[in-house]
PDB file as gemmi writes it, atoms N, CA and C in Angstrom:
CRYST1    1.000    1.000    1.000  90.00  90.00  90.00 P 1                      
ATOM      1  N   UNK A   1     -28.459  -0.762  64.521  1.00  0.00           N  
ATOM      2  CA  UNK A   1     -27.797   0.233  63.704  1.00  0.00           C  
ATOM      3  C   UNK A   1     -27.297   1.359  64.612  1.00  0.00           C  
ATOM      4  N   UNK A   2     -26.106   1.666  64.369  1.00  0.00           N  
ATOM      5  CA  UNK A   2     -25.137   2.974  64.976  1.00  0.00           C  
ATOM      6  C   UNK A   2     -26.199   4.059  65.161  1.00  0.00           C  
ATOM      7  N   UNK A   3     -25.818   5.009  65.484  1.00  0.00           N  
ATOM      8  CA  UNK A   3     -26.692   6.275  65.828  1.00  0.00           C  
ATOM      9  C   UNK A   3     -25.484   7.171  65.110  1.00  0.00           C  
ATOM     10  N   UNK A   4     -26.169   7.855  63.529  1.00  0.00           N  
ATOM     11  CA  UNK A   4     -24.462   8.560  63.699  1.00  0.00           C  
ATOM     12  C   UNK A   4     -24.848   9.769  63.717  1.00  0.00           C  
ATOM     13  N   UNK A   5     -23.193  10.463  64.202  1.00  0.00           N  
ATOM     14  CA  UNK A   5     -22.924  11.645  64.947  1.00  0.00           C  
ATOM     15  C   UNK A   5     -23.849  12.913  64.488  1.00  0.00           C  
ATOM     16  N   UNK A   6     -23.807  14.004  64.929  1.00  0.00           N  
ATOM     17  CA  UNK A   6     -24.286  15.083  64.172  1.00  0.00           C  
ATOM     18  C   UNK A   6     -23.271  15.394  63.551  1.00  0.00           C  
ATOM     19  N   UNK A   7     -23.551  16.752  62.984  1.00  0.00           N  
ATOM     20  CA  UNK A   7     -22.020  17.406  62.700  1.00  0.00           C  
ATOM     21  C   UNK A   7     -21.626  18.233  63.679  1.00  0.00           C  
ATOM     22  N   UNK A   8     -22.659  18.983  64.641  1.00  0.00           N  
ATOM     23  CA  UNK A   8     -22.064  19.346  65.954  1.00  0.00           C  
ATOM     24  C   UNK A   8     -20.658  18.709  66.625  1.00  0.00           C  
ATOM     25  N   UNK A   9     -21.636  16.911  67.066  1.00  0.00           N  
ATOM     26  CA  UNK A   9     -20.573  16.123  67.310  1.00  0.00           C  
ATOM     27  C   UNK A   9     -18.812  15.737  66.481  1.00  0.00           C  
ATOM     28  N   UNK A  10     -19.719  16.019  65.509  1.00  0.00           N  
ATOM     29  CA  UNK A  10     -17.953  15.520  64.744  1.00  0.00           C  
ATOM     30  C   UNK A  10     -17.213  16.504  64.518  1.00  0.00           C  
ATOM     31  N   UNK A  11     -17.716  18.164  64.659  1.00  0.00           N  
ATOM     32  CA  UNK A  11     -17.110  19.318  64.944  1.00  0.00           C  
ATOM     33  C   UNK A  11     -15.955  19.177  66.325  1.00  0.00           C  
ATOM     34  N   UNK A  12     -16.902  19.077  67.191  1.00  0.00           N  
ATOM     35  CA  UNK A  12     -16.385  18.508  68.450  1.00  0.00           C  
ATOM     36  C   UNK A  12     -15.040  17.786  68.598  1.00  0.00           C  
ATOM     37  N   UNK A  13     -14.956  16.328  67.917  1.00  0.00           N  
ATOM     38  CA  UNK A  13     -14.218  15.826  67.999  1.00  0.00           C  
ATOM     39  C   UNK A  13     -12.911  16.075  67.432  1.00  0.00           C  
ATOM     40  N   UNK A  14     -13.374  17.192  66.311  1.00  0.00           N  
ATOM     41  CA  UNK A  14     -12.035  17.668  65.164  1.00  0.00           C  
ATOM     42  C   UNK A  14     -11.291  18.374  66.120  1.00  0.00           C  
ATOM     43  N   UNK A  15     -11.812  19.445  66.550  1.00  0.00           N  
ATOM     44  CA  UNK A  15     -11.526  20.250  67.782  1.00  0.00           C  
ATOM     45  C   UNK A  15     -10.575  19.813  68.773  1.00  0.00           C  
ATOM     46  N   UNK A  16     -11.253  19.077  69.624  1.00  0.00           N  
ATOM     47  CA  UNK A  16     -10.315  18.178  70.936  1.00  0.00           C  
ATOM     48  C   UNK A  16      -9.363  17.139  70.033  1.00  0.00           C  
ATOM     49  N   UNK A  17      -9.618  16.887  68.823  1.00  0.00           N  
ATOM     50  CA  UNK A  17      -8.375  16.314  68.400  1.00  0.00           C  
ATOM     51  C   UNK A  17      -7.299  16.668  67.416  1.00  0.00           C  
ATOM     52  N   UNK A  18      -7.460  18.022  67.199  1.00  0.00           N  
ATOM     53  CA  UNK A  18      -6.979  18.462  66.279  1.00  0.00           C  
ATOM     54  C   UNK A  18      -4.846  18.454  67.147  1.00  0.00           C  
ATOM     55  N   UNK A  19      -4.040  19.055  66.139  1.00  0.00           N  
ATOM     56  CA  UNK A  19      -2.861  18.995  66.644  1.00  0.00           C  
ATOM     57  C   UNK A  19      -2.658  20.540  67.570  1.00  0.00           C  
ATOM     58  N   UNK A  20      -3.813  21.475  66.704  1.00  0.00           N  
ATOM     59  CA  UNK A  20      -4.122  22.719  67.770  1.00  0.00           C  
ATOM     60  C   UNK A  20      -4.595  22.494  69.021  1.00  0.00           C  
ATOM     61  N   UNK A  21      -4.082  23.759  70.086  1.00  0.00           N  
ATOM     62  CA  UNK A  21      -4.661  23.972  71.294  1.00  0.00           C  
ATOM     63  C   UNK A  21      -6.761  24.525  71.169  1.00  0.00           C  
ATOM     64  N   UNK A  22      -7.131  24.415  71.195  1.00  0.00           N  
ATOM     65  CA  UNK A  22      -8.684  25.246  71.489  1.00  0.00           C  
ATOM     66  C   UNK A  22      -8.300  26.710  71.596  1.00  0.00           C  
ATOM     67  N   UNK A  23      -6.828  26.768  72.487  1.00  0.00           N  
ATOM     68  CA  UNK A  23      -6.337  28.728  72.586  1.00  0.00           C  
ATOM     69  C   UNK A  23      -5.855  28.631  71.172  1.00  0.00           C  
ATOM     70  N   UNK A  24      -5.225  28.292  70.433  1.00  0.00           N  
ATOM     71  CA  UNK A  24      -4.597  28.308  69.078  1.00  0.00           C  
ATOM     72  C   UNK A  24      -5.968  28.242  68.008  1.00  0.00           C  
ATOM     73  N   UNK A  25      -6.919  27.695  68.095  1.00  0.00           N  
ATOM     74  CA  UNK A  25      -8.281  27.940  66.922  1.00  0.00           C  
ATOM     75  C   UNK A  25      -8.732  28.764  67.251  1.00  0.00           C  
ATOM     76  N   UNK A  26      -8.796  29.494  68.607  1.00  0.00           N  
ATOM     77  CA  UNK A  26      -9.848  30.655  68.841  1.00  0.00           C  
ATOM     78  C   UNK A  26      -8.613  32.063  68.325  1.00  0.00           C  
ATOM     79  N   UNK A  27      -7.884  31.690  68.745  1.00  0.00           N  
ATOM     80  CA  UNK A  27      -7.341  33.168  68.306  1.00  0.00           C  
ATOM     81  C   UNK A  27      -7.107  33.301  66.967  1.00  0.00           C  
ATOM     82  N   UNK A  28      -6.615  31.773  66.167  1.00  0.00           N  
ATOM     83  CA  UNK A  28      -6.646  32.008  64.673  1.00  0.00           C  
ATOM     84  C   UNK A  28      -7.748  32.495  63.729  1.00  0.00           C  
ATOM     85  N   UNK A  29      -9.096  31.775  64.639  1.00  0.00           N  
ATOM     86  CA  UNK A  29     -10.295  32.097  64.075  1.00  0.00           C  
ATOM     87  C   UNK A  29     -11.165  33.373  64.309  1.00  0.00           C  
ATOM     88  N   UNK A  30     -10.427  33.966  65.431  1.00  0.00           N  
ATOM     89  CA  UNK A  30     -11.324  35.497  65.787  1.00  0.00           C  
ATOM     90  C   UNK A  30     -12.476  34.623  66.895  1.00  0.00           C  
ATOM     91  N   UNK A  31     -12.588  33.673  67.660  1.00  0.00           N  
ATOM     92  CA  UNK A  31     -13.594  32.861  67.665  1.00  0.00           C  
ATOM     93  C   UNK A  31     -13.287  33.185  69.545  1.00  0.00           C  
ATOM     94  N   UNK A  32     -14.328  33.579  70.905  1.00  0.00           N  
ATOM     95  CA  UNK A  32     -13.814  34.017  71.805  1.00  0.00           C  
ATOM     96  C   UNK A  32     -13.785  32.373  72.356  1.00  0.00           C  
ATOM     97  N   UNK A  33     -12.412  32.508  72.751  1.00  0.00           N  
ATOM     98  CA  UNK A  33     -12.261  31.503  73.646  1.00  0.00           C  
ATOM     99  C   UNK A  33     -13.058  30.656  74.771  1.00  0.00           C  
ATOM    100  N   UNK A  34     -13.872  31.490  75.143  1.00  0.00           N  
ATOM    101  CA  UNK A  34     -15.185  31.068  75.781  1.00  0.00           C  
ATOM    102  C   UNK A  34     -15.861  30.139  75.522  1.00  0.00           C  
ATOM    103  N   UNK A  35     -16.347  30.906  73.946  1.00  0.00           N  
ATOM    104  CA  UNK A  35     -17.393  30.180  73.311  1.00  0.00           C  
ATOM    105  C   UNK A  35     -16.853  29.213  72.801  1.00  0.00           C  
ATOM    106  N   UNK A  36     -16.114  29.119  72.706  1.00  0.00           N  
ATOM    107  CA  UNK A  36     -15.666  27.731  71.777  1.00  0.00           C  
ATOM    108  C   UNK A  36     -15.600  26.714  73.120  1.00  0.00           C  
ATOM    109  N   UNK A  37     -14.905  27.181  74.068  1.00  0.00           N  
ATOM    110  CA  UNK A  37     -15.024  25.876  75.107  1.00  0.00           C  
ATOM    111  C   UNK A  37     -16.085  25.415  75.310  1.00  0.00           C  
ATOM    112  N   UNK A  38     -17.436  26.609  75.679  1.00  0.00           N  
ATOM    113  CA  UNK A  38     -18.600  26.135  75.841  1.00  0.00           C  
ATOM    114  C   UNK A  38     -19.447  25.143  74.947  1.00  0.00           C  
ATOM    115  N   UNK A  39     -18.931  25.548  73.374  1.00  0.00           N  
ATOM    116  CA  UNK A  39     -19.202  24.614  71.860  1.00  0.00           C  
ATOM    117  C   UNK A  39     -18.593  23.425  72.699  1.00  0.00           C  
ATOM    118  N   UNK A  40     -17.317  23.082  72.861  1.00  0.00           N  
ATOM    119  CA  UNK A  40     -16.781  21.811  72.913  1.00  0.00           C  
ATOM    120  C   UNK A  40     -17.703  21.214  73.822  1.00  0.00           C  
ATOM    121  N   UNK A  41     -17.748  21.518  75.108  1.00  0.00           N  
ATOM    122  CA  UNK A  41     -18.248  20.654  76.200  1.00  0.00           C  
ATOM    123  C   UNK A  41     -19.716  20.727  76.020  1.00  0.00           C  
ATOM    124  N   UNK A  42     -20.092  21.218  75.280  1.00  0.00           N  
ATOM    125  CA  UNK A  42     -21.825  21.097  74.915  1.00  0.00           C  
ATOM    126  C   UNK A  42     -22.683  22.318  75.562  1.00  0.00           C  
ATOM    127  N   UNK A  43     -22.054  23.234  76.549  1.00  0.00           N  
ATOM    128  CA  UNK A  43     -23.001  23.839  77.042  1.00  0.00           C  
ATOM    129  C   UNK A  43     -23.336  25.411  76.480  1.00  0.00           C  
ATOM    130  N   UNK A  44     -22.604  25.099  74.995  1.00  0.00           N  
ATOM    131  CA  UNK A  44     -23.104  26.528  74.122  1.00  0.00           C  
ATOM    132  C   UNK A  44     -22.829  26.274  72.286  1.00  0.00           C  
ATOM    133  N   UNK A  45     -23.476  27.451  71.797  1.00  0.00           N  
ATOM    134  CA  UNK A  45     -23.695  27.143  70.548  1.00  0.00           C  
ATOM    135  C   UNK A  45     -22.636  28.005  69.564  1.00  0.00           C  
ATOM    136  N   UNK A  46     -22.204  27.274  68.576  1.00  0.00           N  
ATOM    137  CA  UNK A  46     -21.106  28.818  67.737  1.00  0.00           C  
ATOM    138  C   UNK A  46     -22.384  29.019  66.520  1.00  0.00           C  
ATOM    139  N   UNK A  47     -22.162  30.554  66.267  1.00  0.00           N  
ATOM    140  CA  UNK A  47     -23.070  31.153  65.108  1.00  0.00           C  
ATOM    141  C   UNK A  47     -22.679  29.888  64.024  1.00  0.00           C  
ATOM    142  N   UNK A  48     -23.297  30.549  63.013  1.00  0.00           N  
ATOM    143  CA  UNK A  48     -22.871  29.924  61.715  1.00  0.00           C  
ATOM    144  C   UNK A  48     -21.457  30.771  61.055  1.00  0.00           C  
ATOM    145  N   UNK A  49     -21.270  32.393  61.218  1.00  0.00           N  
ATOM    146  CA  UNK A  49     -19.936  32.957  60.947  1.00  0.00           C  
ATOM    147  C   UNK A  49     -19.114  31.995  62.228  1.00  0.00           C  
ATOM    148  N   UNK A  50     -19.122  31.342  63.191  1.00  0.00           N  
ATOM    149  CA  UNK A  50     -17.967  31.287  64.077  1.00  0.00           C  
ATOM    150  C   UNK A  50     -17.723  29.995  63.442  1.00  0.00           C  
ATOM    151  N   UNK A  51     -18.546  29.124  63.052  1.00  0.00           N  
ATOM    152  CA  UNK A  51     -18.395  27.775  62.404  1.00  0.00           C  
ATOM    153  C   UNK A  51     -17.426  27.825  61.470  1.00  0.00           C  
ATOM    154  N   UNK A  52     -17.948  29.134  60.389  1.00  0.00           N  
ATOM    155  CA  UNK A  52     -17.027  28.912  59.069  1.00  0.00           C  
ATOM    156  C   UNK A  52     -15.695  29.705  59.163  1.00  0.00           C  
ATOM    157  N   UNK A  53     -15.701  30.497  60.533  1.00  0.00           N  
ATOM    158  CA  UNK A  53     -14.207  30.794  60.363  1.00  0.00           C  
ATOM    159  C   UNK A  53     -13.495  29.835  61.872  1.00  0.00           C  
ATOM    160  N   UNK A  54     -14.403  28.449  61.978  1.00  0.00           N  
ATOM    161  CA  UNK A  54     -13.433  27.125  63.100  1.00  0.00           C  
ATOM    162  C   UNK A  54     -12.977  26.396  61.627  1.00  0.00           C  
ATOM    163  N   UNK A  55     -14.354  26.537  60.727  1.00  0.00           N  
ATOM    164  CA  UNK A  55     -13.776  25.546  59.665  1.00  0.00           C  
ATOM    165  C   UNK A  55     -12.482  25.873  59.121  1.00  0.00           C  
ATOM    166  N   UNK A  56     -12.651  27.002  58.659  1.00  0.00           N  
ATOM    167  CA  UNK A  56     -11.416  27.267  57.915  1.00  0.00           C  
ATOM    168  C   UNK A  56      -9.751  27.172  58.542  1.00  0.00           C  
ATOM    169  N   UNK A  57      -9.733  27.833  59.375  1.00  0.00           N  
ATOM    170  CA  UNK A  57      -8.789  27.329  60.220  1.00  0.00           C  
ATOM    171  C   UNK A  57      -8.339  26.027  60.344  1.00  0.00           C  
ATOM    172  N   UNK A  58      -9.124  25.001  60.561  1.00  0.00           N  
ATOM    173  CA  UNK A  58      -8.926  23.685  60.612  1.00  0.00           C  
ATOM    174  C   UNK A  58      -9.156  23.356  59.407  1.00  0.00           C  
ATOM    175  N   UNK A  59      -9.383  23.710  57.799  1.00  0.00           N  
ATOM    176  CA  UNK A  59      -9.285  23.499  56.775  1.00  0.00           C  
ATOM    177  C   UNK A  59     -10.630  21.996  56.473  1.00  0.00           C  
ATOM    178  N   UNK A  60     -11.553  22.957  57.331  1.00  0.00           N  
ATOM    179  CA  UNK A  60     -12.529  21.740  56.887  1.00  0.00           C  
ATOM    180  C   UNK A  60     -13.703  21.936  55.798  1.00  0.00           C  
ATOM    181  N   UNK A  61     -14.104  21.521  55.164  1.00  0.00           N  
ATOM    182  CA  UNK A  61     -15.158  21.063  54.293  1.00  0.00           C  
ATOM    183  C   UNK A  61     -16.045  19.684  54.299  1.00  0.00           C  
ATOM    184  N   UNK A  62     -17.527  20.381  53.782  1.00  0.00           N  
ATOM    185  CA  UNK A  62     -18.486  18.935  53.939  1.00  0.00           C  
ATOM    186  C   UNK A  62     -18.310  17.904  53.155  1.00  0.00           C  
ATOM    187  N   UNK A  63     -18.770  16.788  52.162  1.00  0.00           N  
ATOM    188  CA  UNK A  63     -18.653  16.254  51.641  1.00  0.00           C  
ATOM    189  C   UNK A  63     -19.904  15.448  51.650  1.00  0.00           C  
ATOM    190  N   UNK A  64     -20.452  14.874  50.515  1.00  0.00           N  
ATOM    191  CA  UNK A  64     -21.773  14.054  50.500  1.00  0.00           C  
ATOM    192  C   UNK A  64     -21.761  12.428  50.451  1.00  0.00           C  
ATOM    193  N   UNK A  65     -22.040  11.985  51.510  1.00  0.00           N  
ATOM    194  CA  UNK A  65     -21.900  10.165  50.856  1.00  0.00           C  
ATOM    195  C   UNK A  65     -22.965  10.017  49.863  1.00  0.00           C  
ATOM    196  N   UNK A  66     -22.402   8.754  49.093  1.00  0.00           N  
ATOM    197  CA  UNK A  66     -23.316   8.369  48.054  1.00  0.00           C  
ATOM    198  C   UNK A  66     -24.182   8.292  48.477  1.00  0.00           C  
ATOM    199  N   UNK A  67     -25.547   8.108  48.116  1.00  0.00           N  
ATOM    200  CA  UNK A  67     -26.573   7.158  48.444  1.00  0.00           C  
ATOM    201  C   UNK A  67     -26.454   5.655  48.464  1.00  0.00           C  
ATOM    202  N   UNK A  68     -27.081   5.096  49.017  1.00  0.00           N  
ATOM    203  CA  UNK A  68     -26.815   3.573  48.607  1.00  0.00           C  
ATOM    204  C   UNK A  68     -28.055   2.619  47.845  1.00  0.00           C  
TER     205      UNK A  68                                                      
END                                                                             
């Protein structure tokens, strides 16, 4: 069985794949450019305010899978 992602990780990936630059989410989000690189490459953490204003920017929300 897969190992699946955190949401760290799949933060991550929205990020480096988004159609934005990393300079284009940090400045939209108020979010210091720093920290967010350091978020991406793993070697730092965003608050929970820096999360919900990466989310928003990138227009993200959670969602629940069923149970099975």
């Amino acid at each position: 069985m897969a190992k699946q992602k955190t949401l760290s990780d799949q933060l991550r990936h929205i990020i480096e794949n988004s159609e934005m630059s990393r300079y284009q989410i940090s400045k939209l989000s108020g979010v210091d450019a720093s920290q967010l690189h350091r978020f991406v490459y793993g070697t730092g953490r965003l608050t929970t305010d820096s999360l919900d204003k990466v989310g928003a920017v990138l227009g993200l929300q959670f969602t629940q899978r069923e149970a099975k």
